[in-house]
C-alpha positions, 0 to 999 in steps of 0.5 A: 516509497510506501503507499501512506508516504505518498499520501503524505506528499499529495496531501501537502501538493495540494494543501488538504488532507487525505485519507485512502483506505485500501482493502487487499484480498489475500489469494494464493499468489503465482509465486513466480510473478509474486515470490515476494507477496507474503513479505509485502504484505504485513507492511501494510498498516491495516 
C-alpha cells in the first residue's frame, strides 16, 4: 500500500481529513541495502 493510501484510510478511521507533507533528501544510497531506491522514488507524488 503507498504512503497516500494509508492516509486515506486513516482519514476515514477517524472521521477527518489529513494531510502529510513528507520532504525526502536525495543521497547517494548504499546500493546494497538500497538497490531499489532510484525506482521508489519517482512514485512518490511530489
Amino acid at each position: 500500500m503507498h504512503f497516500d493510501g494509508v492516509l486515506d484510510e486513516i482519514s476515514s478511521i477517524m472521521g477527518t481529513d489529513i494531510t502529510a507533507h513528507l520532504y525526502l533528501c536525495k543521497v547517494n544510497p548504499n546500493k546494497k541495502k538500497f538497490p531499489k531506491l532510484d525506482a521508489i522514488l519517482p512514485s512518490f507524488n511530489i
